[in-house]
C-alpha positions as CSV (number, residue, x, y, z in Angstrom):
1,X,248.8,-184.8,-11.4
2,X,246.1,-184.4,-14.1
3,X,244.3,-187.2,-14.8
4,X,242.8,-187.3,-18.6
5,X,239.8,-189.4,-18.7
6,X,239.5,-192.3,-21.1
7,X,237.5,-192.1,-24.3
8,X,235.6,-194.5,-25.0
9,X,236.6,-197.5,-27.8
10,X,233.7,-196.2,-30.1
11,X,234.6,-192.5,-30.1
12,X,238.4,-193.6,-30.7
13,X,237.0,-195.6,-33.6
14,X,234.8,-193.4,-35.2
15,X,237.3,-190.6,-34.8
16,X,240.3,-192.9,-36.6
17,X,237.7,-193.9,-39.2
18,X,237.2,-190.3,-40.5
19,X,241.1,-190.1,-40.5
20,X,240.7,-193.0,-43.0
21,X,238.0,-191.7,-44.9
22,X,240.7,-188.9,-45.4
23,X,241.6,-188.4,-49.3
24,X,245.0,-187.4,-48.0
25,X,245.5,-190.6,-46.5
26,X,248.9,-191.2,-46.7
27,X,249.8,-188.7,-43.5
28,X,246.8,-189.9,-41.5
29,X,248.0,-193.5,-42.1
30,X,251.4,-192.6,-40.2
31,X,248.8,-190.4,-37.6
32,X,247.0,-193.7,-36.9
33,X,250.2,-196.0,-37.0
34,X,251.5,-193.3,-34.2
35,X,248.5,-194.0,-32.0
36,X,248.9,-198.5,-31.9
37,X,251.7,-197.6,-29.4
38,X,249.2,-195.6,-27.0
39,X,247.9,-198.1,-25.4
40,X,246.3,-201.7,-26.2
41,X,242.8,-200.2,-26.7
42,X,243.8,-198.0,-29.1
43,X,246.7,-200.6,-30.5
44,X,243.9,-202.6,-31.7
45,X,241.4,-199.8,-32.7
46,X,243.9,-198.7,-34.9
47,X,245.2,-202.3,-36.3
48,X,241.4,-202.9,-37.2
49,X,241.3,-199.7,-39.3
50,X,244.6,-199.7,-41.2
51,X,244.5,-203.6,-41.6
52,X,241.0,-203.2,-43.0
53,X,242.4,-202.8,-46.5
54,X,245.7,-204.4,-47.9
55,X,247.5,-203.8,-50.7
56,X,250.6,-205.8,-51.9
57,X,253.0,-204.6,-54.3
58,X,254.3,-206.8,-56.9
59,X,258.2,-205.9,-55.8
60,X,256.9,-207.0,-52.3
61,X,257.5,-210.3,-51.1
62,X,254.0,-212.0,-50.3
63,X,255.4,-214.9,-47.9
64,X,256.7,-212.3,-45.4
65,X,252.8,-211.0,-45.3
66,X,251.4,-214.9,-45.1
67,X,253.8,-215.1,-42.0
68,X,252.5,-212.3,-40.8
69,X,248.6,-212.9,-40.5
70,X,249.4,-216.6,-39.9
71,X,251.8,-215.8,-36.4
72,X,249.2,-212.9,-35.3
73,X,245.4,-214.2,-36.0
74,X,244.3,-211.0,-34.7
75,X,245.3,-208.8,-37.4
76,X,244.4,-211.8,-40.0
77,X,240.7,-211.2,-38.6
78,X,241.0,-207.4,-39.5
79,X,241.0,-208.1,-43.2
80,X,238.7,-207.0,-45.4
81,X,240.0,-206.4,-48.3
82,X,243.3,-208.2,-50.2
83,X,244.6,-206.5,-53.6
84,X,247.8,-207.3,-54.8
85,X,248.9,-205.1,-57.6
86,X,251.7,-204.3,-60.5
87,X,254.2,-202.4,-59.4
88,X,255.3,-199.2,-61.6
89,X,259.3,-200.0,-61.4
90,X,259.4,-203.5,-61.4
91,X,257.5,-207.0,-61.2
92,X,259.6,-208.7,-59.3
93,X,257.0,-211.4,-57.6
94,X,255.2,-213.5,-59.5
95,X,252.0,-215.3,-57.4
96,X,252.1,-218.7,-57.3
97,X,248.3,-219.5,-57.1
98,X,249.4,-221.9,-54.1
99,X,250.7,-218.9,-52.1
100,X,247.6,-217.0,-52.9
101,X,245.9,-219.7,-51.0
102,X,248.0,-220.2,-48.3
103,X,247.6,-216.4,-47.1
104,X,243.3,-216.4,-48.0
105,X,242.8,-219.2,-45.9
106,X,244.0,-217.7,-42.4
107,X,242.0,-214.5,-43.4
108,X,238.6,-215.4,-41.8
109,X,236.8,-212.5,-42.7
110,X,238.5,-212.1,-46.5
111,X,235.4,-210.6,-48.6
112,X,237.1,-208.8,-51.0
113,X,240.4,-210.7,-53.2
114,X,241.5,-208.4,-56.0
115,X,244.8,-208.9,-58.8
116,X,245.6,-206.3,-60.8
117,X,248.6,-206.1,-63.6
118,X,250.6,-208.6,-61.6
119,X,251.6,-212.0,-63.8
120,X,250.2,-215.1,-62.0
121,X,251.9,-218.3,-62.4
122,X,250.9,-222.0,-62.7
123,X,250.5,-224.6,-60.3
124,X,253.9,-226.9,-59.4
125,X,253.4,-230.2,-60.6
126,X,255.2,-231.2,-56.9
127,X,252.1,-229.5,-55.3
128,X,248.9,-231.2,-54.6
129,X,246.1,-229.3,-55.8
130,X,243.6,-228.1,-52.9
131,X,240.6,-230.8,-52.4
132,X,238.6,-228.5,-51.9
133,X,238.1,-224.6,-53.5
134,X,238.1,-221.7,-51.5
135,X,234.8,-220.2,-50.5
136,X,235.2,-216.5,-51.1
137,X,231.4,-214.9,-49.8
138,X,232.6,-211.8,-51.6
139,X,233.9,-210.4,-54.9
140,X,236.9,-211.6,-57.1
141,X,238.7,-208.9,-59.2
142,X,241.4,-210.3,-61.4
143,X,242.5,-207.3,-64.1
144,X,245.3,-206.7,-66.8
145,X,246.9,-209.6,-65.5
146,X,249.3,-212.1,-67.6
147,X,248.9,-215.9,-67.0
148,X,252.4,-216.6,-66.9
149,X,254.9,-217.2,-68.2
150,X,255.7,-220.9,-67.5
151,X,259.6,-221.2,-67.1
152,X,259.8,-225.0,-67.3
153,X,257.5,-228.1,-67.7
154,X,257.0,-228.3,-64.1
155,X,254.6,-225.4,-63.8
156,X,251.5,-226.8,-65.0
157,X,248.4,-224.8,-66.4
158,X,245.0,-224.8,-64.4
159,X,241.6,-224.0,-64.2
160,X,242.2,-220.7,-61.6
161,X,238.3,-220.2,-61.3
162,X,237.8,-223.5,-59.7
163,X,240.4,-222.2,-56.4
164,X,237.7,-220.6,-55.5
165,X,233.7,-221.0,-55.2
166,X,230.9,-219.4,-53.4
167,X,231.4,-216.0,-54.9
168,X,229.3,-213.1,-55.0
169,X,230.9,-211.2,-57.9
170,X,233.4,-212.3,-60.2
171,X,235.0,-209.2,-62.1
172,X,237.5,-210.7,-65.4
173,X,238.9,-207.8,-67.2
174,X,241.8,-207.9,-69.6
175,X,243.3,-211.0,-68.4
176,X,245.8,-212.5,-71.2
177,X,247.5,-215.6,-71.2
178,X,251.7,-216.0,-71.7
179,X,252.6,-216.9,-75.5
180,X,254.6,-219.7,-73.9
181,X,251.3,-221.1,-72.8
182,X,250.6,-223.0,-75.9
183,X,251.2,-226.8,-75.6
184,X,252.0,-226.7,-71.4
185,X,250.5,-229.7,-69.3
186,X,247.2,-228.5,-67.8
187,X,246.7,-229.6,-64.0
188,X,244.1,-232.2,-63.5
189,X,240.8,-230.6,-61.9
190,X,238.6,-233.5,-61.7
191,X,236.3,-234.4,-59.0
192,X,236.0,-230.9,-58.4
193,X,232.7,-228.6,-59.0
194,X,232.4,-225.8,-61.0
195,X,233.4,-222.4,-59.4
196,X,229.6,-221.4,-57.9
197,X,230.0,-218.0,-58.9
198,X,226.5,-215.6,-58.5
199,X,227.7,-212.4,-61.0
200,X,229.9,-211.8,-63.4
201,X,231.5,-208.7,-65.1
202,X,233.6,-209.4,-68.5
203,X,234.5,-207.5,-71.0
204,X,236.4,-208.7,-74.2
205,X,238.2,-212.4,-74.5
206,X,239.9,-213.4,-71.4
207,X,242.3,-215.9,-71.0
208,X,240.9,-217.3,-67.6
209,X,237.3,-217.2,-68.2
210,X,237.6,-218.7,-71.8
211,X,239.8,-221.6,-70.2
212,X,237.2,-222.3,-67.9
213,X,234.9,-222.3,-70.4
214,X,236.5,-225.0,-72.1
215,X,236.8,-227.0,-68.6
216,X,233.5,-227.2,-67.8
217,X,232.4,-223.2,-67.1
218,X,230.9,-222.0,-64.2
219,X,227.9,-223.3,-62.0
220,X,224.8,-222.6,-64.5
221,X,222.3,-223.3,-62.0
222,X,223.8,-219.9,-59.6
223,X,224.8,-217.9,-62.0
224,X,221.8,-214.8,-62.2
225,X,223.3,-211.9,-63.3
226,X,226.1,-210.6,-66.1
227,X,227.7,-207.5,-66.6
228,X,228.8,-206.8,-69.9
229,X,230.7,-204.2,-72.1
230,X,231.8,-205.2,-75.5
231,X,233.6,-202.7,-77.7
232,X,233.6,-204.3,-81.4
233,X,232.2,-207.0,-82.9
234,X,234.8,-209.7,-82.3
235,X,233.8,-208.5,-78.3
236,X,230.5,-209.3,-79.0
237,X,231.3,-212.1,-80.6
238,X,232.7,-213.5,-77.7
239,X,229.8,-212.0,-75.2
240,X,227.3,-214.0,-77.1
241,X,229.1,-217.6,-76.9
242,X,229.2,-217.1,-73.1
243,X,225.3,-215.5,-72.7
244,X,224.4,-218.7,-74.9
245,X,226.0,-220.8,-72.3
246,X,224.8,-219.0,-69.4
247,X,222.1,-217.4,-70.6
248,X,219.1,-219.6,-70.7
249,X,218.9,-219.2,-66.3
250,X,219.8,-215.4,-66.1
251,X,218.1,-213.0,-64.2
252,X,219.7,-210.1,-64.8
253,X,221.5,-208.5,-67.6
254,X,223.8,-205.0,-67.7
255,X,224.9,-204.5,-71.4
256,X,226.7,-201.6,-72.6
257,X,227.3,-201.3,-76.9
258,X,228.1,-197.9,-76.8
259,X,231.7,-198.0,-77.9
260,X,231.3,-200.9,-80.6
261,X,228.4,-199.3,-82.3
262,X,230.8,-196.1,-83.0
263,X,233.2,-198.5,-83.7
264,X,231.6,-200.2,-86.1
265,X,229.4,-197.3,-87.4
266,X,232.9,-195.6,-88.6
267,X,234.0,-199.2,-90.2
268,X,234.8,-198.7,-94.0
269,X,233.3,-202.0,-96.0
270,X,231.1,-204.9,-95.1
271,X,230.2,-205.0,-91.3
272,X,228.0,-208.5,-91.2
273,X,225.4,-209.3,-88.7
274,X,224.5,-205.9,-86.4
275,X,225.7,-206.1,-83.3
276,X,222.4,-207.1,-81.0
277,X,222.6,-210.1,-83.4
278,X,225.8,-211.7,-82.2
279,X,225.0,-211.1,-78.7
280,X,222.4,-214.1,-78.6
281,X,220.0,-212.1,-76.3
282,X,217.4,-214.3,-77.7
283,X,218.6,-217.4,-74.9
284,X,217.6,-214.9,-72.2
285,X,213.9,-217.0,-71.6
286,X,213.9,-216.3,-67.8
287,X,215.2,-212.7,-67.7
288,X,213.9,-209.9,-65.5
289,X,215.8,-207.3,-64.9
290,X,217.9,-205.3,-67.3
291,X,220.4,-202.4,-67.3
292,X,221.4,-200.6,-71.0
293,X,224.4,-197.8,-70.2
294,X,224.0,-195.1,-73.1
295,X,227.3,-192.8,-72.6
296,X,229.0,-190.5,-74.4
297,X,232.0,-192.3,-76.0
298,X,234.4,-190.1,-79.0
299,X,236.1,-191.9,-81.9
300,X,238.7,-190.0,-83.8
301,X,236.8,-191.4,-87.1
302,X,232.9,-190.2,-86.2
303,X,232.5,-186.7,-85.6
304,X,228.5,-186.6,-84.4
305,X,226.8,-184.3,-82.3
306,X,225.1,-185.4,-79.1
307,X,221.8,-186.2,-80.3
308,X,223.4,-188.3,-83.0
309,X,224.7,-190.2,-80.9
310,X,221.8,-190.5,-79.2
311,X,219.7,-191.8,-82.1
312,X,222.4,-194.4,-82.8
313,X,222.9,-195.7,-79.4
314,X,219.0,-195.9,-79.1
315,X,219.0,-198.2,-82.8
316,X,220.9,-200.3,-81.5
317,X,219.1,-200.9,-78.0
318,X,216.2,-201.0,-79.8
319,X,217.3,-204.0,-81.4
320,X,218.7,-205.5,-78.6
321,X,215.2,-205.5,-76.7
322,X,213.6,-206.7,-80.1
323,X,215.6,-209.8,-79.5
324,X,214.7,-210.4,-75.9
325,X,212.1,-212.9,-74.9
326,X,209.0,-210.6,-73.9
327,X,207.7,-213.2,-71.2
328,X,209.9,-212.2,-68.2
329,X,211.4,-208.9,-68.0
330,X,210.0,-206.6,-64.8
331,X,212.3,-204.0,-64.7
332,X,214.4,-202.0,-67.1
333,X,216.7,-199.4,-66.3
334,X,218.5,-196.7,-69.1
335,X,221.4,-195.2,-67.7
336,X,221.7,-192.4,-69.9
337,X,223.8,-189.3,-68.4
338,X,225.2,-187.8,-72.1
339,X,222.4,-185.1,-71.8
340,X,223.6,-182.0,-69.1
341,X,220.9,-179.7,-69.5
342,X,217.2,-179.9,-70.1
343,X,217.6,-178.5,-73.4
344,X,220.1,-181.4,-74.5
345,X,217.8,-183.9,-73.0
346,X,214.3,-183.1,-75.1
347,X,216.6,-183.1,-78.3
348,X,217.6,-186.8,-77.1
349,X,214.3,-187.7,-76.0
350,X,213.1,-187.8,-79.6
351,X,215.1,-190.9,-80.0
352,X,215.2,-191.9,-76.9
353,X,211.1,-191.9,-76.4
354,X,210.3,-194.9,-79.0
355,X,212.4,-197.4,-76.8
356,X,210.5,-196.7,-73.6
357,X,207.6,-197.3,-76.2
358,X,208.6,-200.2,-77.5
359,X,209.6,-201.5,-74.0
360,X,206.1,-201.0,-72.7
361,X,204.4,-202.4,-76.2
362,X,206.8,-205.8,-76.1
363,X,207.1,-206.4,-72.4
364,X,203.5,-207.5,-70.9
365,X,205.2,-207.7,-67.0
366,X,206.9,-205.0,-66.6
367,X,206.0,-203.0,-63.9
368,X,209.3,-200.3,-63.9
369,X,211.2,-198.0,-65.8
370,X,214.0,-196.5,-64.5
371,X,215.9,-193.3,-65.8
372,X,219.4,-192.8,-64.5
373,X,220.2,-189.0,-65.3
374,X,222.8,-186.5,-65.1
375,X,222.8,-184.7,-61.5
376,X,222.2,-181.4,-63.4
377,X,218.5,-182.6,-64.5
378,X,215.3,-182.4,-62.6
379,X,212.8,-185.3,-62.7
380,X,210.3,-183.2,-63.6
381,X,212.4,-181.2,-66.6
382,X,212.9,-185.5,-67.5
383,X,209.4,-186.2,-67.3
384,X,208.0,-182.7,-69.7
385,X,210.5,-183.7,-72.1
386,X,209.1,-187.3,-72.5
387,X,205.8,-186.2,-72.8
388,X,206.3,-184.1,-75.7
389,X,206.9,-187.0,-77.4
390,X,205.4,-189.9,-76.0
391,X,202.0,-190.9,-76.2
392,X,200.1,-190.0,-73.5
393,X,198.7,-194.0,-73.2
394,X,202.5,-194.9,-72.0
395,X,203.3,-191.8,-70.1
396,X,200.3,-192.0,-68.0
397,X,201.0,-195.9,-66.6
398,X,203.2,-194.5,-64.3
399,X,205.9,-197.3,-64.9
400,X,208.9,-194.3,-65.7
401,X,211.0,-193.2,-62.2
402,X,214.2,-191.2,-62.3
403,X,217.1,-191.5,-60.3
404,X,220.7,-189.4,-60.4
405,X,224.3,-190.5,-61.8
406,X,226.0,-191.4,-58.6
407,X,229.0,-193.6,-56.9
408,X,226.6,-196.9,-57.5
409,X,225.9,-196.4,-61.2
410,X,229.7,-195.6,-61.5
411,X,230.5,-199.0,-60.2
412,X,232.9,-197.1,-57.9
413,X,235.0,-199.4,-55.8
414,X,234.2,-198.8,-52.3
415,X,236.6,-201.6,-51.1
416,X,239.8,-199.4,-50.3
């Protein structure tokens, strides 16, 4: 008889892990799957790797999963990660934010929730509503979703950023509400805080954070850092009424214009007030860090070159720093990958140049610059093209470092 010694747990883990870390993971899902009926050790070695990360599927039914994790605690304590998304054939489950709840609060180790292109429903006016939200320690992803519809008068309309508190990073993208929302009942929400939320990434108008807004908004006091793209002015409209709110105690700022200045530089007629205007940076008295994305973006209607782009882009920054407090800010950071090769990047450094300038001129405490590049420049090709046309009094303070486009910059979801 051969006896085949027993690997250890750790080896079976960290060989199962690279089998999930597989882009062809489909197969090496049914691999792993084939290995829970081993034995126990490997059972659960495998459990805690493909229950890591759970997606849901809109033509799914969510109670048979909330049985699941609530009858068998041990795979409830595997879980990461929760996404529940659209379906391409058919949407056959809408959430009920009550069931939502039911199956987050017998994950103990939930730290990642996200929605994406499902429709979410109200709240039954037979249900309670929770005493207390749900404490999330992680991030909140709720995209291209449709609050709705309400199919009679006893689904009620609620606040859904106050179900949950405590969390790390709140992403809103997209959201829209039901056109039979209008004239609903809303759910009473009083008594209960507002949603302590510590960043947040929006883009245009969206339905839940604009009727949170009107409840009450989020905790001002925890609220450091925003992530913001807008992509025309009635965007940036929006961006500035919810800086001016929350403005005032950030610490951190990420804007990207980029789209609504082509947008509004290939406008026909009267444009109003430019776009750093209507983004109230001006509230932004305790500020200190702040991240400007220049990227290449193409609209049918402008046909520019790379470096006039550049020299756009960097206008409008320009004027966005203008209206910053100068007390604060200690860092800034340009991500600016549109240049591929050194020669590309001295023609864009002519325009580019005068903000690092004006940066250093307007901000007294800052003590960094940093220069996200494309992975095809050297620091050093980045450095002897800024010098060409910077003064030598800025480029010798040593404030500018360089760093390479990668997965962080990309705000690549490493939560599958």
């Amino acid at each position: 008889m051969v006896v085949v010694p027993k690997l250890p747990v750790a080896i079976v883990h960290n060989i199962f892990t690279q089998l999930r870390e597989d882009p062809d993971w489909f197969p090496c899902r049914e691999a792993i799957l084939a290995c829970t009926y081993v034995c126990r050790d490997w059972r659960d070695t495998a459990h805690a790797i493909l229950f890591r990360s759970v997606k849901l599927y809109s033509h799914q039914r969510y109670d048979l999963f909330r049985d699941l994790v609530v009858s068998t605690p041990r795979i409830a304590a595997y879980v990461r990660s929760l996404k529940i998304i659209g379906s391409w054939c058919e949407d056959l489950y809408p959430l009920p934010p009550f069931l939502l709840l039911e199956i987050l609060e017998v994950l103990p180790n939930i730290r990642h929730v996200g929605l994406h292109s499902i429709t979410l429903l109200g709240w039954p006016a037979y249900n309670a509503l929770p005493p207390e939200p749900f404490r999330l320690r992680g991030k909140l992803v709720i995209e291209s979703t449709q609050n709705g519809p309400y199919f009679n008068q006893h689904c009620l309309r609620l606040d859904l950023l106050r179900l949950f508190t405590d969390v790390d990073h709140l992403v809103l993208l997209e959201n829209v509400n039901d056109d039979d929302v209008i004239g609903r009942m809303t759910a009473n929400r009083r008594g209960i805080p507002p949603p302590v939320v510590r960043k947040l990434t929006f883009g245009g108008p969206d339905c839940y954070l604009d009727y949170n807004y009107q409840c009450g908004g989020l905790d001002t006091a925890h609220l450091q850092s925003i992530d913001v793209e807008v992509t025309n002015r009635a965007e940036a409209r929006h961006a500035g009424k919810i800086l001016r709110k929350y403005g005032p105690n950030l610490r951190e700022l990420e804007l990207s214009l980029c789209e609504a200045v082509v947008k509004d530089r290939s406008k026909r007629g009267p444009k109003g007030a430019p776009l750093p205007t209507l983004l109230e940076l001006g509230v932004l008295a305790r500020i200190e860090r702040m991240i400007l994305r220049i990227h290449h973006t193409r609209w049918p209607e402008l046909k520019s070159t790379l470096n006039e782009l550049a020299r756009l882009f960097c206008g409008a920054y320009s004027a966005a720093l203008a209206a910053v407090p100068s007390g604060t800010l200690r860092e800034l950071t340009f991500i600016f990958v549109m240049p591929h090769t050194a020669e590309e990047f001295a023609s864009a450094a002519v325009h580019f140049a005068p903000l690092i300038v004006q940066a250093v001129e307007r901000f007294p405490k800052l003590e960094k610059i940093l220069l996200v590049v494309a992975r095809t420049l050297t620091s050093e090709q980045c450095n002897a093209a800024l010098r060409k046309v910077m003064p030598e009094t800025v480029a010798d303070r040593g404030l500018i470092r360089y760093d390479h486009w990668n997965g962080k910059w990309a705000k690549i979801d490493d939560d599958d």
